[in-house]
N, C-alpha and C positions, 0 to 999 in steps of 0.2 A: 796383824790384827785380823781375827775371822768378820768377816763380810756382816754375818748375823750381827754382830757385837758393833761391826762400824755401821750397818743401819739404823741399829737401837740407839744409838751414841747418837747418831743425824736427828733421827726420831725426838729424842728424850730434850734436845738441845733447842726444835722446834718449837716441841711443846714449852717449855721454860721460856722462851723470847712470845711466844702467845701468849699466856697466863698473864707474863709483867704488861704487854702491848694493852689486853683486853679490859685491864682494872682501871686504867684513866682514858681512854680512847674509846666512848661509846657516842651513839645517839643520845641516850639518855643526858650521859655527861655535859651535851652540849646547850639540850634543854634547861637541865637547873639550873648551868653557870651562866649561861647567856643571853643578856636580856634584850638588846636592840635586835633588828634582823638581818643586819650587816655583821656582827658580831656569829650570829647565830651561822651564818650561811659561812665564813670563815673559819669557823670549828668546825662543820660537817664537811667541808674541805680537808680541812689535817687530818678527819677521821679516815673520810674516802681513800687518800691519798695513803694513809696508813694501812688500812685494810688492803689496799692491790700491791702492797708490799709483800704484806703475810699470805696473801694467796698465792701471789708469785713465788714465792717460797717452798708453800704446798703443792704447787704445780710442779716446780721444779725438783723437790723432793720423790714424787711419785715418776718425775721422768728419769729420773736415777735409778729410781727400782726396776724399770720397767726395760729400760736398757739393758740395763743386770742382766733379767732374765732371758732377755731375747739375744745377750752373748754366750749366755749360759745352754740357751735351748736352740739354738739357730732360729728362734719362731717371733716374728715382730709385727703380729697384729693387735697383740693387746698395745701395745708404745703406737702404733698408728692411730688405732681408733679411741685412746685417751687423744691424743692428738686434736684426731675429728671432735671427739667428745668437747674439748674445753675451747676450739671456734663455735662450736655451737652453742655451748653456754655465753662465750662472748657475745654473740650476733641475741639471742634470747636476751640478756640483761640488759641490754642497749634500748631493744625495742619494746621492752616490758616497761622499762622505768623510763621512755620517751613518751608514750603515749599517757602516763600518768603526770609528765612537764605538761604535754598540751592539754589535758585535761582539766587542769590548773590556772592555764596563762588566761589572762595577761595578770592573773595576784598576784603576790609579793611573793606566795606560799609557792608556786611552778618551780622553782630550781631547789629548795629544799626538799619537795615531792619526789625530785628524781633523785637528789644523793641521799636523801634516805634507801629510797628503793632501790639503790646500786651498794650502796653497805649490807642493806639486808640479805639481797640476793648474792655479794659475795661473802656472805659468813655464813652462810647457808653452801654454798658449796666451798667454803674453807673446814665448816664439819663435816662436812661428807668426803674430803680427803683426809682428814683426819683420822676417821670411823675406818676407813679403809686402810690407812697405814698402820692404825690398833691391830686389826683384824689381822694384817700380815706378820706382823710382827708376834702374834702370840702364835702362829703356824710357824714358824723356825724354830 
């Protein structure tokens, strides 16, 4: 199997397990079904927890490509500095959607403030691996 064809194939099989993931697993979702706040912080858990699934995913997918090319070209700073890239989105989304917990406490609303804002911030960088795996894939 040509490599092109088995990344598209990785690619195509990603997007198909997001699409089915994204249609019951939202914020939104958790709002209209959920009505206590114990209920409600329980669903933004399954979402959270689902979301660092599929980014892992997408991380892991782009470390595939990136390896690729760097056996392909002897050259490994683009696989490095995605590396660097996605600790530093870690260390950012931690301290982005912590200071909106403390900003919040001691209400009820502090822990759904920050897994909201850790969903948000990773579907926001799960499209922007996406946009990037598009992009590469219609250059082969």
């Amino acid at each position: 199997m040509k490599k092109a064809t088995l990344i598209s194939l990785i690619s195509l099989t990603v997007a198909f397990n997001v699409a089915i993931a994204k249609t019951t697993k939202t914020i939104k979702d958790c709002e209209v079904k959920q009505d206590k706040n114990v209920e409600y912080s329980q669903c933004l858990d399954r979402v959270k927890q689902d979301t660092d699934r599929e980014l892992q995913t997408w991380v892991n997918n782009q470390t595939f490509i990136l390896e690729e090319f760097a056996l392909k070209t002897g050259r490994r700073s683009a696989l490095e500095m995605f590396h660097r890239s996605q600790r530093n989105f870690i260390t950012f989304r931690e301290n982005n959607c912590r200071w909106q917990y403390l900003a919040n406490s001691p209400s009820l609303t502090a822990a759904s403030a920050y897994k909201k804002c850790y969903i948000r911030l990773s579907n926001a960088r799960i499209d922007e691996l996406t946009f990037v795996g598009q992009v590469k894939n219609t250059k082969n």
